[in-house]
N, C-alpha and C positions, 0 to 999 in steps of 0.2 A: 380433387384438383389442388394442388399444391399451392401457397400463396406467395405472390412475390416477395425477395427476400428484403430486407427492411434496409435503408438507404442511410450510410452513416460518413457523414463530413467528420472528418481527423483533425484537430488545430493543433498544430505544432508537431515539426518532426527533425525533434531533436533527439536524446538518448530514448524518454518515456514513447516517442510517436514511433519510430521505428524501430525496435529493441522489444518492444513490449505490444504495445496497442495497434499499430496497425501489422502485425503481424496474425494477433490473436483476433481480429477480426476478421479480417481473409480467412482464417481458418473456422469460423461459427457459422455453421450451417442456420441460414434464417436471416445473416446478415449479410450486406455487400457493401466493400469500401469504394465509396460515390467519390469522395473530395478529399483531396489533404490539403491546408488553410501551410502555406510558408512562404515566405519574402523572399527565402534565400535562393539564388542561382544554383548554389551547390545544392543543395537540400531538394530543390526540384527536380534537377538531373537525376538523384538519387530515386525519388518517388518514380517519374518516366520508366527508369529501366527495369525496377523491382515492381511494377502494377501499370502496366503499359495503358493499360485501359480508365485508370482513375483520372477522373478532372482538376484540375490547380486551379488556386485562389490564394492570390497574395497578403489578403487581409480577411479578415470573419467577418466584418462587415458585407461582406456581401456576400455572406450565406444569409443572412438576415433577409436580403431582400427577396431569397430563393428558397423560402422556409414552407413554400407548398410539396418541393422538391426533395425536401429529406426528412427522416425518421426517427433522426440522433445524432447531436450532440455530441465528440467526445474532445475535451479539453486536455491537451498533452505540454502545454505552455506554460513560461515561466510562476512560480506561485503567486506571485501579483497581479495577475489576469485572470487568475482563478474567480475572484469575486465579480468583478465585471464584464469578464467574459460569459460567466455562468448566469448572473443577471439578463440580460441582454437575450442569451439562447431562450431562457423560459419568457421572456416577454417576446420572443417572436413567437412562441407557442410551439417549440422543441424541447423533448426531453434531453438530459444532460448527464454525460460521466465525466466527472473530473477528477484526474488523478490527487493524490493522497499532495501536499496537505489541504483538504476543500478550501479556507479561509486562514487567516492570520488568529481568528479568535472565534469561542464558541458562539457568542452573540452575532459573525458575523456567520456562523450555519446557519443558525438558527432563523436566522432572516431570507436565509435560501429558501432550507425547507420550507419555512410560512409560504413565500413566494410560486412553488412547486404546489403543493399541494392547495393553495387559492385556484392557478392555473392547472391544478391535475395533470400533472406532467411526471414524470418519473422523472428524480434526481440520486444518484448514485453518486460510490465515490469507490476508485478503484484501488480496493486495498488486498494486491494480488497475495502478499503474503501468508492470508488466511488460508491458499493452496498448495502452501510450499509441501515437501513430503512429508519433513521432518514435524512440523505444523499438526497435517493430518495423521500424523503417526500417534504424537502426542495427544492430542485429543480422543482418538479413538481408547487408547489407554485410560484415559481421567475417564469416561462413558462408560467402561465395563470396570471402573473400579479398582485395577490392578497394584496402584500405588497405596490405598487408601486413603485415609485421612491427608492432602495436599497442605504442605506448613512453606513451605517454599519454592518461588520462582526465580531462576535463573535465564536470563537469554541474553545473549549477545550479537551484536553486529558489530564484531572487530575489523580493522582493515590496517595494512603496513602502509602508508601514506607519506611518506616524510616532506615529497614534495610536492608543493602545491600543483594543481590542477588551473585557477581559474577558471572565472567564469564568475555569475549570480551566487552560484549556491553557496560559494567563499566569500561572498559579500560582507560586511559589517555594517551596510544598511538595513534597517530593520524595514524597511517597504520591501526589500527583496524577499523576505521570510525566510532569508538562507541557515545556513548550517546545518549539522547533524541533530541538534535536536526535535526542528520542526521536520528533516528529512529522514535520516531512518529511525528515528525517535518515534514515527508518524506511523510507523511499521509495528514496534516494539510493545508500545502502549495498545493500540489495535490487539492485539495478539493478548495480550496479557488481562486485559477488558474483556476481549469476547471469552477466554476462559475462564476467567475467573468472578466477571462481574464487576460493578463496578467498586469505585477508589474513593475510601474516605479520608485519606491524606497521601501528601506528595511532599517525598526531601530529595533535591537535586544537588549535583555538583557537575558547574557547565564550563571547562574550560577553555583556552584558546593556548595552544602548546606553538605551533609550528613559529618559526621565524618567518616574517609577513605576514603571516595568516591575519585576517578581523574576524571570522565567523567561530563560532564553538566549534572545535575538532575532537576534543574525548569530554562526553560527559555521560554524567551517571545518575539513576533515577530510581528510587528508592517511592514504591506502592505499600498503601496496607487496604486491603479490599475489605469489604463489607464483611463478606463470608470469615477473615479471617488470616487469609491467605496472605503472605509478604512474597512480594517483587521485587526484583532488585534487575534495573535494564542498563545495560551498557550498550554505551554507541560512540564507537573511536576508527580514528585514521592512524595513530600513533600508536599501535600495540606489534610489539616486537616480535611478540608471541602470542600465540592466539589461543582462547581459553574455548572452552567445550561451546557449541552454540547451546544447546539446553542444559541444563542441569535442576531436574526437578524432582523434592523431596517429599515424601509421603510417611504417612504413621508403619505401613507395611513394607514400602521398597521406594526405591527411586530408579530414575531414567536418567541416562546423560548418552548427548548426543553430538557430535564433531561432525568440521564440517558443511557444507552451505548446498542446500537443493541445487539441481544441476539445470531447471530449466532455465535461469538466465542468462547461465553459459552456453547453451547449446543455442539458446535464441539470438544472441550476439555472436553464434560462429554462423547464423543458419540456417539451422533445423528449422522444422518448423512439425508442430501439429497435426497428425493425417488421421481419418477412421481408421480402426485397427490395427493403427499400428503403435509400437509401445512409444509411451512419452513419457515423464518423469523418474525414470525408474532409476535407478543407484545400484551399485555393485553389493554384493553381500559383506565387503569389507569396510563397508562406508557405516553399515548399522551400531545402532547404538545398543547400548547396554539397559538391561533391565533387571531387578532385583536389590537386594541388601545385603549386602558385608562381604562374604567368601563365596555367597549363592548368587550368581548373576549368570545372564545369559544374553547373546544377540538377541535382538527385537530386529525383525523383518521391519523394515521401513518399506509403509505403502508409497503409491507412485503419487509425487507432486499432481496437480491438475489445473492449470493456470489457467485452459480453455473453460474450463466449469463458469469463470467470472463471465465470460460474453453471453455464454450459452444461456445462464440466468438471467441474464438481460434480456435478452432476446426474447425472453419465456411472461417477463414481466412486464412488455412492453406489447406484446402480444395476448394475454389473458388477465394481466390485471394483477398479477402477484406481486409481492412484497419484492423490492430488486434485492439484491446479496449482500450490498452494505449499506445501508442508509445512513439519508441526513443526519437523524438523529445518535448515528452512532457514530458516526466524524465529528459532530458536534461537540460527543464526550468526550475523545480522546482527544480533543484539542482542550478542553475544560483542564485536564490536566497536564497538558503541555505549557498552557499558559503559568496552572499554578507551579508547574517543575522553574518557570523561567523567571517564577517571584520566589521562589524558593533559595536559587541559587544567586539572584542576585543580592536577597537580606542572611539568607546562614539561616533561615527555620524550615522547619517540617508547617506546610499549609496546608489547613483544613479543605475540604471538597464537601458542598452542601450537593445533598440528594438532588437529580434533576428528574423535571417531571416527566 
């Protein structure tokens, strides 16, 4: 007999609640979108006609008082509620996903996680990029050894931006946590940690280009990893021209890749996730390059897999497994976002002491 599928309140649906999370929810089998948590008139009319069936709630406080009611947690709200919002769920005694950046600072994961695992709750943190194609391309490549020895990393999240957007994330309050560097910075560093381990030092260059702008728009992040490995992460709205997304160098060959996975476009036209049918996939013109010098060849690029993040959940919350990105590994990659952001504000390379 089949077990009912697990009950998940949605807070916040703005770009991350509807774009991303409650989409990828409706589509994981095991899970069911219970509640979406928004104030907005607009934003509710929106949930209504796309999940006829889900219940509203204007505030999270009153999932709290409904916490026999649901299964999970998941926080898609500004990054200043991130901490108190997430507090608050594991003291009602609900497990928690909060999208990327968990907290403003490692010390303040580190107090989640304590809090999680006192209360044995699952705390996650939705860091979809590790599903992008280009992502799993690359890594599959570093596992079977095909580059060799890895001397350098390369990745970017460029964007043509010239004008502003508004809103938090353009902020120049630092309670907001805005900018590119805690925003797709939060991605970059992720990705570059989980392959390569972690970062014994961090040199940043964080700037604010745009006329108006207050929040960093092009900055640059500069890893030396344990292993060896040097990183070098860009994260801009200002690039006129956009440079390869991967470019990574090995003792045998290198990979470079152009470009940006397609499931966030197709999620913002739409699409969405079904059994058997194809998702992530890219044209054979999209693939990247493998090899060295005059000897190179397309690399089939696997298919993105962005449902893979729910589906683990789901699996972790149900048997007890390790969830897909943990406390502890948001913690880190905040450990060096902080140091990129002392980095750039004195002009040094900052050291990164081992965390336990």
């Amino acid at each position: 007999m089949a077990s009912a599928p697990l009950r998940v309140a949605l807070v916040g649906y703005g770009l991350a609640g509807s774009v991303f999370h409650a989409p990828l929810i409706a589509a994981t089998d095991g899970l069911a979108l219970d509640t979406v948590v928004t104030g907005d008139p607009e934003r509710q009319a929106q949930v209504r006609a796309a999940y006829p069936d889900v219940r509203l709630a204007s505030a999270a406080d009153e999932l709290w008082k409904r916490a026999d009611e649901l299964d999970l947690v998941v926080l898609a709200s500004p990054n200043k509620t991130h901490v108190p919002l997430a507090t608050a769920a594991l003291e009602a005694g609900l497990p928690v996903v909060v999208d990327k950046p968990l907290a403003a600072t490692a010390a303040e994961a580190d107090a989640l996680a304590a809090l999680a695992a006192e209360r044995g709750l699952l705390l996650s943190v939705f860091q979809n990029r590790r599903w992008d194609n280009d992502f799993l391309t690359l890594r599959g490549l570093l596992e079977r050894g095909e580059l060799g020895e890895v001397w350098r990393f390369e990745s970017r999240f460029e964007r043509w931006r010239p004008n502003l957007k508004g809103g938090w994330r353009e902020s120049g309050d630092p309670a907001e946590i805005g900018g590119l560097l805690y925003d797709l910075g939060s991605h970059l560093v992720d990705q570059a940690l989980t392959l390569f381990g972690p970062a014994v030092s961090v040199y940043a260059e964080r700037d604010v280009r745009r006329a108006g702008a207050q929040a960093d728009d092009d900055t640059f992040v500069a890893l030396t990893h344990a292993g060896g490995v040097r990183s070098h992460l860009w994260m801009t709205a200002t690039t006129a021209q956009l440079g390869p997304r991967f470019r990574v160098l090995g003792s045998t060959a290198g990979y470079v890749k152009h470009g940006l996975d397609p499931q966030e476009a197709d999620l913002r036209e739409g699409a969405r996730p079904a059994p058997g049918a194809a998702w992530g996939t890219e044209p054979e013109s999209a693939w990247g390059l493998l090899g060295a010098g005059d000897d190179v060849r397309p690399e089939p690029t696997l298919p993105g897999d962005y449902p893979a993040y729910y589906a683990a959940v789901a699996a972790a919350l149900r048997d007890g497994t390790e969830p897909p990105v943990t406390a502890a590994q948001a913690a880190a990659t905040l450990a060096v976002l902080e140091a990129a952001a002392l980095s750039a504000r004195e002009g040094r390379t900052v050291p990164l002491a081992p965390r336990g």
